[in-house]
N, C-alpha and C positions, 0 to 999 in steps of 0.2 A: 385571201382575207375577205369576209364578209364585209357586205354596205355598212353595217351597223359598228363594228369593229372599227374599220378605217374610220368612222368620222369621228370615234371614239381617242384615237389614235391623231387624229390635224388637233383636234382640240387639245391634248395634253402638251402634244411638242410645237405646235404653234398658235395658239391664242394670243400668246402676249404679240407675237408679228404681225398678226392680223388687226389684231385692234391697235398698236402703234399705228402700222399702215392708212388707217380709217378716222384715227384721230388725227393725221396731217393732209387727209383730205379733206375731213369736215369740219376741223377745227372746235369737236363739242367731244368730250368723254362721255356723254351718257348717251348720246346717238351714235357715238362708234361700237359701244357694247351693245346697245340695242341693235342693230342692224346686223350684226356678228351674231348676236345669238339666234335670229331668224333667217341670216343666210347657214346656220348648223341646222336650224329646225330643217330647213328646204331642202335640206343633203341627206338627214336623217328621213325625208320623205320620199326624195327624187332615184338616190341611188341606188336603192335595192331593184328597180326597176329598171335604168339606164345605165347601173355600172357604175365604178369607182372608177372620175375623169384618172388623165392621165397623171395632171396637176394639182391633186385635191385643196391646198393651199391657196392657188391663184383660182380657181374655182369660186372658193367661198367669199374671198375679199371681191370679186367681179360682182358676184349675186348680192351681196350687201351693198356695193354702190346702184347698180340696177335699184335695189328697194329706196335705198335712198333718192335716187331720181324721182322713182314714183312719187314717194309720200311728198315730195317738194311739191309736183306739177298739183300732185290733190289738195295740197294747203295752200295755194295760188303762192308761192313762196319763190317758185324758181325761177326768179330772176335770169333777164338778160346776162350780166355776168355770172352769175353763177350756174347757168346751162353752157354757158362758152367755159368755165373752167373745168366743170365735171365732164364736160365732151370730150376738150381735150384727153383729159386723165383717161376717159375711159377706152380703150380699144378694143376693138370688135372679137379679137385671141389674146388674151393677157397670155406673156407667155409665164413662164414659172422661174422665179428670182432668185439668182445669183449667189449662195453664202459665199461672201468675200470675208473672211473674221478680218484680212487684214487693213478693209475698209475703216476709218475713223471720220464721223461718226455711224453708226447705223441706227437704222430706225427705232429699234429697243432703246440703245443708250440717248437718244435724242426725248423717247418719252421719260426715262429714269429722269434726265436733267431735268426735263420740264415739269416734272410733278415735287422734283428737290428743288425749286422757287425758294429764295429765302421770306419770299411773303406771305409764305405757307408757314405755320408750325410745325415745327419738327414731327412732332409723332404720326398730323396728319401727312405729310410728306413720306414717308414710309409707306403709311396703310394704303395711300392711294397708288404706290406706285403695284405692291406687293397684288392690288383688286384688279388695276390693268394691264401690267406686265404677267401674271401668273395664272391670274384668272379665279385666284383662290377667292373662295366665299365672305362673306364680314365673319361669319363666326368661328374660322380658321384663323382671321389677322388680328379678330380678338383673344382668340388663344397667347399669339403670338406676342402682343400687349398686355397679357392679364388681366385685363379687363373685361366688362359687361358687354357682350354684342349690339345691345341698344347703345351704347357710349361712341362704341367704333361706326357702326351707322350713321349719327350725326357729324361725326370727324369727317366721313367721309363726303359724305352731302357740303357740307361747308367748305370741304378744300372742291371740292366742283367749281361750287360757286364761287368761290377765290378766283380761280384760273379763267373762269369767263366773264368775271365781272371786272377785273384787271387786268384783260387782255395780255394774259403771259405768252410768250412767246413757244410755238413747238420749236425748239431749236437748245442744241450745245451752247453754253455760254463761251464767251471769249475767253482766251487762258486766262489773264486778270481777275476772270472769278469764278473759275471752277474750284477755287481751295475754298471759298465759303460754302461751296456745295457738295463736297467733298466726302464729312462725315456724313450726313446723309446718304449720300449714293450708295457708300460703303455698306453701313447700315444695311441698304435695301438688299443688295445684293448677296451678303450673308444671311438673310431672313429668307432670300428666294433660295439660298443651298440647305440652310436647315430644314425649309419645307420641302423639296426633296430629300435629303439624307432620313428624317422620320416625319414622315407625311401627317398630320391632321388626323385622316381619316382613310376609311377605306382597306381592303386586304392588304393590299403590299407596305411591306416595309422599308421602303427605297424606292422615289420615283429619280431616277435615272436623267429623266427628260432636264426637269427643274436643275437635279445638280450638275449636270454636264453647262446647262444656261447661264449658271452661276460664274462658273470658272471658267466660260469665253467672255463674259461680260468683266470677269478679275481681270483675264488679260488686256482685254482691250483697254480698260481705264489707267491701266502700268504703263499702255501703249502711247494712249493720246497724252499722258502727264510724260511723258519721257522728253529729254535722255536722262533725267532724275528724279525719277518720282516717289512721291514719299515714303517714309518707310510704310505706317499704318497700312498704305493701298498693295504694297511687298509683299508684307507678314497677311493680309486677307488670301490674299492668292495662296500660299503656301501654306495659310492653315485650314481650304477646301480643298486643297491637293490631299494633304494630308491624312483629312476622314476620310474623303474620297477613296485614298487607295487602300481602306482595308473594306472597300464598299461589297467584294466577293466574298468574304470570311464571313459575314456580320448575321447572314441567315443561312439556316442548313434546305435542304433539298426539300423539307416541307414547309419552310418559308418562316418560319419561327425563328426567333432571337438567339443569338450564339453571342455571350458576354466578352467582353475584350479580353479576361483573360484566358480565355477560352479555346480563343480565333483559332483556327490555322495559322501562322507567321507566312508558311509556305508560299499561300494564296496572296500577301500582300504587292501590290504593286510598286516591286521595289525602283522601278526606273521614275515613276512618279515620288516616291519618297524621296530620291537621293536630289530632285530637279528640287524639291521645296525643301529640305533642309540646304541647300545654297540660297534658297530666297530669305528662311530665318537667319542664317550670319549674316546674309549682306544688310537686312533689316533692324537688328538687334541694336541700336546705340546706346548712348550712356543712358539716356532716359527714355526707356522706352515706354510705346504708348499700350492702350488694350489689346488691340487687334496681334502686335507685336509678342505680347505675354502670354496670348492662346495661342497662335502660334509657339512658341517655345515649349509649352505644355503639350499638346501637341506631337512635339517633335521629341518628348522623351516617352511617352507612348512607343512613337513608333522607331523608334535606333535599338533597343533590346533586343537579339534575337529568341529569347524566352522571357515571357510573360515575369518570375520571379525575380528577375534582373531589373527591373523599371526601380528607377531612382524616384520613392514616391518621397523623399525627404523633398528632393531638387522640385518636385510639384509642389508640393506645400508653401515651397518658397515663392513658387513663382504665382499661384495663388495669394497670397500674402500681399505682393506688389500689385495682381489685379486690384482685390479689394481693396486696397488702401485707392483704386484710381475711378475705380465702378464698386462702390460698395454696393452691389444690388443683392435681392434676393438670392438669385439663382447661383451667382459668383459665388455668395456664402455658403451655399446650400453643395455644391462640387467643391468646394474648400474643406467643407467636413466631411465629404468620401474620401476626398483623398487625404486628410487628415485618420481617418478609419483605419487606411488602408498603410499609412504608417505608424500609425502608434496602437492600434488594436480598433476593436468597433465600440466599444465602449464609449473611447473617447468621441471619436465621432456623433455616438448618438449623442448624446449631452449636445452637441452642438447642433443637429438636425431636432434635438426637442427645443429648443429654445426657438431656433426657426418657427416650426409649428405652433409656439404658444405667441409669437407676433401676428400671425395670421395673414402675411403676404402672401403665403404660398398657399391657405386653404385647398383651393380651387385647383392645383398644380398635383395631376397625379404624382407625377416623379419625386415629389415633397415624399409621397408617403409611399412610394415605394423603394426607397432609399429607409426612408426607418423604417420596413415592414426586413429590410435584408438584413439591416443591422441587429435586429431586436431576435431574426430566424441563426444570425451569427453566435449570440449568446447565450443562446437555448431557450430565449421566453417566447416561444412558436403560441399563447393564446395574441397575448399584444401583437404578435407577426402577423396572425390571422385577421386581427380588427384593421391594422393598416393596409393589408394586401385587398381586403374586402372593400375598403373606403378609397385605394387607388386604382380599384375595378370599376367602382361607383364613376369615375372619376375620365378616363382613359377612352379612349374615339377611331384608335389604330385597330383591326384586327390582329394583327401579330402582338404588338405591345398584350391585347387583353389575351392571346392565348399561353402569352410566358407568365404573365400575372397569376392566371388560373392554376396553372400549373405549380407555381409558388406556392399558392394558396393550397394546394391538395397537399402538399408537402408537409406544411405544418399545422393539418389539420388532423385531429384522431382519427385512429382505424375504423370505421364502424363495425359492430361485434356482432 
């Protein structure tokens, strides 16, 4: 592996570790990323010359405290105690740390809690954990919000500010009140597997790194709420098990989109399926919550052993229950696919026009490339062309825009 590659590579699978690690030595989020991002520049300088250390991980967090030393001694900042405590911290060989998953808590879950502060608002509470733990951009977490990147920029700046101006703790809260912190966590932690399951941006369509992070982070929160932990925190776990394991089917050998009903079955991870359809019973109660009802959804995808077999009445139903609990855009917007997908496309589209003409979803490729299929369903392929063309406009994945285009040539005329 190339210098350029590896740092390419600490950075995808471990950023959010390094900058946890940086935030409970320095106790500031923007000089823990600051310093992380100029100990990658110094590795992106240093190693093609001296080689990729042995520990490229404990490398980078060393070289970002080193910088941090400096810039103190240069701001006449470094304090008598705060030379005695960064001394300590710092040893002359860091060596390279430990993955214990069965550690409670770790450094990752200790920032997730501390950026899910309930003095925080909820949405900034997310974006900040989603910009430290993942390393994802503002205009990836505004994706993920639907909104404007200038909006998510100042959430983010202000929940900063929150955390250092209220001296929030880097730490797990007491059992007593991790349930108020709870939805949150969750929250994040599904945002950190959807961003891996389909990335932002960039060529690939599954980063791996993200969702594998996702679903140690599911376990450990089942781990430290036990011996009974909620259902919601259950059914989260079980329903990134669950995308997860048809994460092999999902692209062909040139890296491009292979539709669910498409897949392989063969390919699916059946010892991973069979481990989260026991986490949806055990989680299923009389009233179940969201996390709960996608999981179930979910889990009837994956029990079929042929694609025609899927009980899309029993998803409609269980959509039904979402939305009446999250009536959100998107909830409605997967409501009427799989509405489509049982009662004809017709129907569905009626329900994906109506969408579009609220205007939640403008901005949301997958808005119009759900009516660009539906519309290529019933044979009106020029209105297929206008939406596939506007969820091209729209779209940031390269895989995503190479199955779009593809679409789009489909029901466009022959040229003569």
């Amino acid at each position: 592996m190339d210098a350029v590659t590896a740092v390419e590579a600490v950075y995808r699978s471990d950023w959010g570790r390094i900058v946890a690690t940086l935030i409970r030595l320095l106790g500031d989020f923007d000089l823990a990323e600051e310093y992380a991002q100029e100990a990658f520049a110094a590795a992106l300088d240093q190693w093609p010359g001296s080689g990729v250390p042995e520990f490229p991980r404990a490398w980078i967090v060393q070289t970002a405290r080193h910088k941090a030393i400096d810039r103190f001694r240069r701001q006449a900042l470094f304090t008598e105690k705060i030379q005695s405590q960064l001394a300590h911290d710092l040893a002359p060989n860091v060596p390279e740390p430990e993955d214990d998953t069965s550690e409670i808590p770790d450094e990752r879950l200790r920032l997730i809690f501390t950026c899910c502060h309930p003095a925080l608002a909820p949405e900034a509470q997310v974006a900040l954990t989603l910009r430290t733990l993942c390393g994802l951009e503002t205009d990836e977490i505004a994706r993920a919000f639907l909104v404007p990147t200038a909006t998510m920029a100042q959430r983010l700046v202000r929940a900063k500010r929150k955390i250092r101006g209220a001296r929030i703790p880097y730490a797990v809260p007491e059992a007593n009140e991790i349930a108020e912190r709870l939805d949150s966590v969750l929250t994040v932690i599904y945002l950190v597997f959807n961003e891996g399951y389909a990335p932002t941006r960039g060529q690939r369509l599954i980063r791996t790194d993200l969702s594998a992070e996702a679903i140690r982070l599911g376990r450990l929160v089942r781990t430290l709420m036990s011996p009974r932990p909620p259902a919601e925190a259950t059914a989260l776990l079980a329903l990134m098990l669950l995308h997860d394991a048809r994460r092999e089917s999902r692209v062909d050998d040139a890296g491009d989109i292979v539709l669910l009903e498409e897949q392989d079955r063969g390919r699916w991870n059946q010892q991973q399926i069979a481990e989260a359809l026991v986490l949806v019973k055990e989680a299923h109660h009389s009233r179940p919550g969201p996390y709960v009802l996608q999981a179930a959804i979910a889990a009837e995808h994956c029990k079929p052993r042929r694609a025609e077999d899927t009980d899309w009445h029993e998803i409609v139903r269980l959509y039904d229950e979402l939305g009446r609990l999250e009536p959100s855009p998107i909830v409605l917007l997967n409501r009427a696919v799989a509405i489509a997908m049982a009662e004809g496309p017709q129907s569905g589209l009626a329900l994906v026009d109506a969408l579009a003409t609220k205007g939640d979803l403008d901005s949301y490729h997958l808005l119009h490339a759900a009516r660009a299929d539906l519309l290529r369903r019933i044979g009106s392929r020029d209105e297929a062309a206008k939406s596939y063309s506007r969820a091209l406009e729209l779209v940031t994945n390269d895989g995503e825009r190479r199955y779009l285009q593809r679409r789009l040539r489909e029901v466009q005329p022959a040229e003569s």
